[in-house]
C-alpha positions as CSV (number, residue, x, y, z in Angstrom):
1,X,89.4,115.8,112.2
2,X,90.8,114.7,108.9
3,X,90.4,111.5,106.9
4,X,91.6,109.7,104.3
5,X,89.0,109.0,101.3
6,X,89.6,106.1,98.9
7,X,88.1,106.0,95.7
8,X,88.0,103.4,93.0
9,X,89.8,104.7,89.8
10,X,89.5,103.3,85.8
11,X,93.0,101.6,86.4
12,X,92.7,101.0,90.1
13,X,92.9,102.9,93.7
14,X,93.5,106.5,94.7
15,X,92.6,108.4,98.2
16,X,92.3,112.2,99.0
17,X,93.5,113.3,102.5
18,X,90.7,115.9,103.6
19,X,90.8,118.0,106.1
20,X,87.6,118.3,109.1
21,X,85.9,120.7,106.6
22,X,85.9,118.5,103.9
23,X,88.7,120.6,101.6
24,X,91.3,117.7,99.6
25,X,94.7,118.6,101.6
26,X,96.5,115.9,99.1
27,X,95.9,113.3,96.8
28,X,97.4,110.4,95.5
29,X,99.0,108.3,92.7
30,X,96.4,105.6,91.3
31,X,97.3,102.1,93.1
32,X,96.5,99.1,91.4
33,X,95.0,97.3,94.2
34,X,92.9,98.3,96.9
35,X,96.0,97.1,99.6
36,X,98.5,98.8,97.6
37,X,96.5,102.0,98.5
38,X,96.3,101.3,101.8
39,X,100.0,101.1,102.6
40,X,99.9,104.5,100.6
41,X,97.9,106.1,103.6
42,X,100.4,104.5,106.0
43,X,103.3,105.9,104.4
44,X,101.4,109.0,104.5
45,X,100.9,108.8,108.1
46,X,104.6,107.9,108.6
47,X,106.1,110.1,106.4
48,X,103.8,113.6,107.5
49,X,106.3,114.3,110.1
50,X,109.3,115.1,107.7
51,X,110.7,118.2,106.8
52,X,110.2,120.8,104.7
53,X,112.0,121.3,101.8
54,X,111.8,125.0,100.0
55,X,112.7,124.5,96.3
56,X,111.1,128.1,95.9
57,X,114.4,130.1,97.0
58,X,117.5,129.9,95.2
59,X,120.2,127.8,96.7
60,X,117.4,126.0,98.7
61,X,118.9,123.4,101.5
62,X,118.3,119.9,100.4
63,X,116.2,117.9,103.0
64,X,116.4,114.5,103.9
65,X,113.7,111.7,102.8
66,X,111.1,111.8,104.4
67,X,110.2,115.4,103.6
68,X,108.1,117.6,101.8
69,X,108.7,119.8,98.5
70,X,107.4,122.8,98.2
71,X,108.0,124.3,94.8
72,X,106.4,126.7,91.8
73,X,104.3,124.8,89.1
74,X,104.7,126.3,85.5
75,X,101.6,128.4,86.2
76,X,103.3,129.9,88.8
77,X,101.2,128.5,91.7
78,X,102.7,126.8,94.8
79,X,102.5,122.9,95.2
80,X,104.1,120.1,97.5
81,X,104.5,116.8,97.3
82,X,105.4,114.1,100.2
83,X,108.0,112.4,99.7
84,X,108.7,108.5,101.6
85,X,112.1,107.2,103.1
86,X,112.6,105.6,99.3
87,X,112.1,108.7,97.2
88,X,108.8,108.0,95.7
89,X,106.2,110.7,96.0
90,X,103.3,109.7,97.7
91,X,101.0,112.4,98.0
92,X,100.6,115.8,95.8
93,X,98.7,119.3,96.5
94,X,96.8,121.8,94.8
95,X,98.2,124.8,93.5
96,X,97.9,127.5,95.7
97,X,98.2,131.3,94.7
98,X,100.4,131.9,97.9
99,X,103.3,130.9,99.6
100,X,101.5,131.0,102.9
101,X,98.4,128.9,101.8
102,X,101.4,126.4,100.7
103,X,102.4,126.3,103.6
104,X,99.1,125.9,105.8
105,X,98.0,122.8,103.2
106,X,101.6,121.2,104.6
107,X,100.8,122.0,108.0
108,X,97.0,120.3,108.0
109,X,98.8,117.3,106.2
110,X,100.9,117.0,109.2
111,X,98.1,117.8,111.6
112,X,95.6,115.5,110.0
113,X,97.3,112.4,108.6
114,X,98.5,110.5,111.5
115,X,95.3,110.5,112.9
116,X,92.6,110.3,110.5
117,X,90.4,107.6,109.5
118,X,90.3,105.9,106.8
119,X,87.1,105.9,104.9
120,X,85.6,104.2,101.1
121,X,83.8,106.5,99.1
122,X,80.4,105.8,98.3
């Protein structure tokens, strides 16, 4: 089972979604307080079941908020990024060397978030 890890920042409040064996699914933005980053992980939760958007093939279909962008980072790698109701981007992934691990990283994020706990690093 997944869980959301909160860790205190130089300028405030970030977590890391990890899956049950312990690999960082998605991170976030630095909050500036400790309840701001908390109702980061619940717009997580919320927002985990939204769409896909592919921004990797031309003439890609736009998605509707919440959703998901998958898309190529200059180096070439594959990344998403969750996106709430309002637009803001609320979580970010790693750059994968395929399509398909892409792909999997969105699929734990939907699998893990709206259950995990919720957990302070030490």
């Amino acid at each position: 089972m997944g869980k959301f890890v909160i860790k205190e920042a130089k300028t405030g409040f970030k977590f890391d979604l990890k899956a049950g064996n312990g690999e960082t699914i998605a991170t976030s933005e630095i909050y500036s307080t400790l309840a701001a980053c908390k109702n980061g992980i619940e717009s997580v939760r919320v927002c985990s079941a939204g769409d896909v958007e592919d921004q990797t093939v031309e003439g890609f279909e736009t998605v509707k908020h919440p959703k998901f962008e998958m898309y190529t980072d200059k180096a070439g790698e594959f990344r998403f990024r969750l996106k709430a109701r309002n637009g803001e981007i609320i979580a970010v992934s790693e750059g994968y060397k395929a399509k398909a691990g892409c792909l999997n990283g969105i699929e734990s994020v939907k699998k893990n978030a709206p259950e995990a706990e919720v957990k302070t690093a030490e």
